[in-house]
C-alpha positions as CSV (number, residue, x, y, z in Angstrom):
1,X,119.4,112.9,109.8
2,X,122.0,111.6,112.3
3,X,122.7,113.8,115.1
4,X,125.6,116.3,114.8
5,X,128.8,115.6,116.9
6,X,129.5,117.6,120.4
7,X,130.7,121.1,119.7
8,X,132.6,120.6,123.2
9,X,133.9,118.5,125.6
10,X,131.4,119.0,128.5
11,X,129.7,116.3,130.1
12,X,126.1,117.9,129.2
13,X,127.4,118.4,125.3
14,X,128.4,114.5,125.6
15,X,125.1,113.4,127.1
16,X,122.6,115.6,124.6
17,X,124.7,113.5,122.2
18,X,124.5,110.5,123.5
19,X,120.8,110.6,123.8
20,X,120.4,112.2,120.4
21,X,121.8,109.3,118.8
22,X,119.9,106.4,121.2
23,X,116.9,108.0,119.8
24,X,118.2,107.9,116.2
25,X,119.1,104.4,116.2
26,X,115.9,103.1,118.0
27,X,114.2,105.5,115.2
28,X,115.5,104.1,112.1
29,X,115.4,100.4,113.7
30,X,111.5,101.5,114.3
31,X,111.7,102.2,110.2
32,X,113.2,99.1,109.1
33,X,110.5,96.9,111.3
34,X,107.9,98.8,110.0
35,X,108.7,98.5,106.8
36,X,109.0,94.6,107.0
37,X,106.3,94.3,109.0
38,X,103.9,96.2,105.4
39,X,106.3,94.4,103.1
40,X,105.1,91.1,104.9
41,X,101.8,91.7,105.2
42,X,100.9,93.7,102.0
43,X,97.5,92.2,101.2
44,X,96.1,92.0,105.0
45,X,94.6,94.9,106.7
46,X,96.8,96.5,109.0
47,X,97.5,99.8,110.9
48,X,98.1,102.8,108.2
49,X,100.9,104.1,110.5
50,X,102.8,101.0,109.4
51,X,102.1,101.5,105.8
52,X,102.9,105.1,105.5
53,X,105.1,105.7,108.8
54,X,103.0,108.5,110.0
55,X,103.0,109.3,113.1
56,X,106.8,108.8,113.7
57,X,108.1,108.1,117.0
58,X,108.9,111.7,118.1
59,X,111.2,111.1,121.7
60,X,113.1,107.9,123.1
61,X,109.9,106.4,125.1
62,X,107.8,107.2,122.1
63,X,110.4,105.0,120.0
64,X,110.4,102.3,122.9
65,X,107.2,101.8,123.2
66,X,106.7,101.8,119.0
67,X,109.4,99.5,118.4
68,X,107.8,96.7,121.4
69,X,104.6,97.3,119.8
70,X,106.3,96.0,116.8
71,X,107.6,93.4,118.1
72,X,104.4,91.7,119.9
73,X,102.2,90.6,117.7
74,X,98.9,90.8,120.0
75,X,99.5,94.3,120.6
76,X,99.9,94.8,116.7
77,X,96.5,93.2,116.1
78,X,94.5,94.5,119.1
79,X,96.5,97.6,119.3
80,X,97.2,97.0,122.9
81,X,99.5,99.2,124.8
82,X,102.3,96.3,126.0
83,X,103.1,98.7,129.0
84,X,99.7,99.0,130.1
85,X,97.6,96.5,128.7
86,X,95.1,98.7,127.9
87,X,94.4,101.1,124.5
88,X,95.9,104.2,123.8
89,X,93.8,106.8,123.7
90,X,95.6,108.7,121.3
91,X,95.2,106.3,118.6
92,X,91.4,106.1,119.6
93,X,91.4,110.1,118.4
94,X,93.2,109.5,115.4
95,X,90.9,106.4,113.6
């Protein structure tokens, strides 16, 4: 859902706003990649959170970093970290 407009005029209402909807837009641009990205590769083995989605980016650096690792394909096929060059631990746990 898109984020809901300031209820007031203050500078921290504006911000929280602000960063709500960075994180909304670098969400659904995360989607649409993601979904091109399965479309286009439908009958080659790829990572299951690009065919279902799951886990979803869940802050701003979490969408960063999702949407870059879209966009390289070594990191996609190695599932290399692009900010660290090494392999996220995380996704270790979850295979």
């Amino acid at each position: 859902m898109p984020p809901k407009p300031p209820q007031c005029i203050k500078p921290g209402c504006i911000i929280k706003y602000l960063k709500e909807t960075l994180f909304f837009s670098l969400l659904l641009n995360y989607h649409a990649r993601r979904t091109e990205y399965a479309e286009a590769n439908r009958g080659k083995e790829i990572l299951e959170r690009y065919r279902t989605g799951e886990p979803s980016p869940k802050n701003i650096w979490q969408a960063i970093h999702a949407n870059l690792k879209l966009k390289c394909p070594v990191c996609r096929k190695y599932n290399i970290d692009p900010l660290l060059f090494r392999e996220n631990k995380h996704e270790e746990s979850i295979r």
